[in-house]
Residue, then its C-alpha position, 0 to 999 in steps of 0.5 A: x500500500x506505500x505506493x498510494x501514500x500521496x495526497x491525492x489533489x482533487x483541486x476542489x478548493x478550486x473555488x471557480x465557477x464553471x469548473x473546467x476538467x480537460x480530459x486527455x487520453x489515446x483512442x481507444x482508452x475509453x476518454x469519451x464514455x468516460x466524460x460522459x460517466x463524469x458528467x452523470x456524477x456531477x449531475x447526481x451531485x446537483x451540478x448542472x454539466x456542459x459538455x464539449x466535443x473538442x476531439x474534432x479529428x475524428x467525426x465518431x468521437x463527436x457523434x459519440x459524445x452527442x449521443x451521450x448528451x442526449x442521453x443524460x439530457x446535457x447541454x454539449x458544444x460541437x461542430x464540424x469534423x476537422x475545424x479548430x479544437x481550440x475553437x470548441x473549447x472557447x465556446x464551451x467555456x463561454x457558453x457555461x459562463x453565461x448559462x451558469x453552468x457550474x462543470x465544463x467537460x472538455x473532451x479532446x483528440x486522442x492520435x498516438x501520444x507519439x505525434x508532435x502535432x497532437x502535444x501542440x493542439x493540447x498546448x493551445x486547447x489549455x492556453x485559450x481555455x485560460x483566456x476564455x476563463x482565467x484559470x482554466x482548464x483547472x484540472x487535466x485529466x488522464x485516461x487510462x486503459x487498465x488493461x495496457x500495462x506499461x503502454x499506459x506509463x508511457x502515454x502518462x509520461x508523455x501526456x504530463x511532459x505536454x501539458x502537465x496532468x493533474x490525476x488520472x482515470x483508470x478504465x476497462x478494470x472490470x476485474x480485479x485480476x487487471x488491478x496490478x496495473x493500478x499499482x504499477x502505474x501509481x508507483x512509477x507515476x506518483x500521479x493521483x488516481x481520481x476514479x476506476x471505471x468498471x464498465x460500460x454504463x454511466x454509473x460504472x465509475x468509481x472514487x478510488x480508495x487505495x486501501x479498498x482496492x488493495x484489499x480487494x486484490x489480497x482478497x482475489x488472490x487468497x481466497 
């Protein structure tokens, strides 16, 4: 459990009205159910939520995060495939500002952590969020595929280098057997773990709890 004796940070002292979370993460990690289970806490905690479509590289990505919108009946900001991401971010932080919208979820391209353009588009997503509000985005968030080992620690390490990531989402850990990769990633990232997602469904994620989830695995193994 020493690998998990860090304060986790959840910038919540933030007082900032929207919040602005940017979430970031390679296709395929599971980014876009993932905002749309963030967006489904912030709703059961009262929070009137935005959402905004800002991975304009891939038209399935809007679509996807369109579909979500609908479904929990929020508000979403999107355009076009190949227009200006920055663009997206602006008007969404904009668009909370003036319909006191209390959370903003920015949702952003996912090409390979190894392309140079992508490390520049995420830069400037962060700089226009801060004109758009100062102090935005106030937290940049990291998806991560449980089940990718030491990938994952790479794209960490190469994510935090571009933009610098405040905590991370753990996805696809619908058992526990995965769960090794939790630890491996906490011990070399020394980077707090904000939720595991444990499925599909927007309630399918969970505020991790080191101790609980440690006995959880010991559990699996000696029983």
């Amino acid at each position: 459990i020493s690998v998990f004796q860090y304060k986790i940070d959840w910038k919540t002292d933030i007082d900032a009205k929207p919040f602005v979370d940017m979430i970031v993460g390679v296709n395929g990690a599971g980014k876009t159910t993932t905002i749309a289970k963030l967006a489904a806490y912030q709703q059961k905690n009262g929070k009137k939520v935005i959402l905004g479509a800002s991975d304009t590289f891939r038209a399935a990505a809007i679509e996807q995060l369109t579909r979500w919108a609908k479904r929990l009946n929020i508000p979403i900001v999107a355009t076009r495939q190949g227009h200006d991401p920055s663009a997206v971010v602006y008007d969404t932080i904009s668009s909370a500002m003036s319909k006191d919208i209390d959370h903003v979820l920015i949702d952003t391209a996912g090409r390979l952590h190894t392309q140079t353009n992508l490390g520049e588009e995420l830069k400037k997503m962060v700089r226009i969020a801060g004109k758009a509000m100062e102090g935005a985005p106030h937290r940049k968030i990291l998806i991560l595929d449980g089940t990718q080992g030491s990938s994952s620690i790479n794209q960490a390490k190469a994510f935090n280098e571009m933009i610098g990531i405040d905590g991370i989402i753990i996805t696809k850990l619908d058992g526990t057997a995965k769960g090794g990769s939790v630890l491996s990633i906490a011990h070399e990232l020394q980077m707090p773990i904000y939720y595991i997602g444990t499925g599909e469904q927007p309630d399918d994620l969970i505020q991790f709890k080191a101790d609980d989830y440690v006995n959880t695995i010991l559990d699996e193994i000696f029983i």
